[in-house]
C-alpha angles and dihedrals in degrees: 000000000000136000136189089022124140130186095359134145129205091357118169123179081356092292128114121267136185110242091251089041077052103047091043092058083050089050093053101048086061091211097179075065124094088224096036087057098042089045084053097048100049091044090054084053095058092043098052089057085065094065139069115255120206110253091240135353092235111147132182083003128138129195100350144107141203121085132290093006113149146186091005133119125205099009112130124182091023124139120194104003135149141187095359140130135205088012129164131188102348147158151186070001126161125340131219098277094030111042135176121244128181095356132138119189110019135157128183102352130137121197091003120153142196087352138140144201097002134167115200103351133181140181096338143132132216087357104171123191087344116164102210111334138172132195097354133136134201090000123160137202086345127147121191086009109163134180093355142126132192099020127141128191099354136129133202100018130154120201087335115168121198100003127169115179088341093307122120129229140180118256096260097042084045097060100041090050095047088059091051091041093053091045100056086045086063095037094046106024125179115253116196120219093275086062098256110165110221107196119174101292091055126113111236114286122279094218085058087061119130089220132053118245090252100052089049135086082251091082091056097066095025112034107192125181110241092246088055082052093054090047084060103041106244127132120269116202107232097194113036106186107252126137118227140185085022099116128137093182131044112226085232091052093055103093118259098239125049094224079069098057122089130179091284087087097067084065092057122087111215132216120224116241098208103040107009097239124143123254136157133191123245127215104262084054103059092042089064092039086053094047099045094037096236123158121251094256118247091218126073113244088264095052087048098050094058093045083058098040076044085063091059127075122249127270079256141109134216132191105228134151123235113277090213123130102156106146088209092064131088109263081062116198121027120011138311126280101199114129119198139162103253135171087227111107116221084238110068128085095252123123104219129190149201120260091248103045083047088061092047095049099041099040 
């Protein structure tokens, strides 16, 4: 239960322990138990709270923002990027031995370059408006598009070569027919039932979209109500699959600690204790429950994987000035005047510092 620390050993509340004063603190928080683990966790909440956070976890960067962006030079807006140049509103982009280079708009892609407004790239160059592609060069409005180059509006091709919706046309009848296409898609947009006008330069429609808002990644960096999603004219999945009332075993009926579960429990089916819905645990899971002495969790895997999406911070930048008034840093006396892009909003409870008064604090 420690932060900020570097090069410690049987550390608890980031003070020093003796290895038995350690392992005793370990003993009483009972944490093969369900409460021991949930007392734990909410005491390590409050504690962290305590403690300055770095304004971003941005690392070997220059001249970029966002949060946890590495290894990258010139990308501004970016989340989670690694390894990539010249980037814009970007995220899960590029990796150390595939970087992103020129692009604007990307999410998940990985040695992508001169593209825009694409969803799932690789390995592919002046992508435009591309839904997952891989390999592909000079591509337009495509979506699965593998292995292809000059195609426009097309969708499940492999090596394909002068496409237009799936036809195929020779190079010369290719390039006088893109020119007339683009300007009709300027002189007869779409417009969506809110009235959004998509010229040529838009990404597809979100009302065209196969999923509804609530059932996509969307809803997990921008949570909107369903009555928010209808404002806005997306689709809202009314009936999203779950099984309910189907339990065989009442959360308060698992025992507590994990030493007391057996395989009977693989026959059981659970009841989530936040939204109701089914769920059972298979057998590889509770191998590794029972090694590491972890709880059966209480939460389905939805429910788990948005209280750990709830522990990061949002696609989304703040201007906010350092925290910091320690008299012993450098700024001396008063507080700090550093001003910074951070995620994190002016609003929560964290106390949030420069990089240089993080170093100070935590070295």
């Amino acid at each position: 239960m420690c932060t900020g620390l570097r090069g410690k050993k049987f550390n608890y509340r980031n003070m020093q322990h003796t290895k038995e004063e350690y392992e005793k603190i370990l003993k009483d928080y009972k944490l093969d138990t369900f409460s021991g683990m949930e007392k734990a966790q909410k005491e390590f909440n409050s504690f962290l709270e305590k403690y300055p956070r770095r304004y971003a976890q941005n690392f070997q960067s220059l001249n970029c923002n966002g949060d946890i962006v590495s290894t990258s030079k010139n990308c501004k807006y970016c989340f989670i990027t690694k390894g990539s140049e010249n980037c814009r509103y970007s995220d899960f982009a590029g990796d150390a031995k595939n970087p992103d280079k020129d692009c604007y708009d990307l999410t998940m892609s990985g040695g992508v370059s001169e593209s825009y407004e694409c969803v799932v790239g690789d390995h592919s160059q002046l992508n435009f408006f591309a839904l997952f592609s891989v390999k592909s060069q000079d591509i337009r409005y495509t979506q699965h598009c593998h292995n292809c180059k000059h195609c426009f509006g097309c969708a499940g091709l492999r090596n394909a070569n002068y496409c237009i919706f799936n036809k195929q046309y020779t190079k010369e009848e290719y390039k006088n027919l893109i020119p007339k296409i683009i300007k009709q898609m300027n002189e007869i947009p779409y417009k969506d039932k809110k009235g959004n006008i998509y010229k040529y330069g838009e990404y597809f429609p979100i009302e065209l979209s196969y999923f509804g808002y609530n059932e996509s990644c969307a809803m997990e960096q921008w949570f909107l109500t369903e009555k928010q999603v209808k404002h806005e004219g997306y689709n809202w999945q009314e009936n999203i699959q779950r099984t309910t009332g189907k339990e065989t075993l009442l959360p308060e009926n698992i025992p507590d600690n994990i030493n007391d579960i057996n395989d009977d429990i693989l026959h059981e089916v659970l009841a989530c204790t936040k939204c109701k819905r089914n769920y059972k645990i298979v057998s590889n899971e509770l191998l590794f429950y029972q090694k590491m002495k972890i709880p059966i969790p209480r939460k389905c895997f939805h429910c788990r994987h948005a209280a750990r999406l709830a522990r990061t911070n949002p696609f989304k930048l703040w201007h906010r000035n350092c925290m910091c008034d320690k008299l012993d840093h450098s700024h001396g006396k008063g507080k700090c005047e550093v001003e910074f892009e951070t995620s994190y909003a002016p609003e929560r409870p964290e106390i949030v510092y420069c990089e240089k008064c993080y170093q100070g604090e935590v070295y």
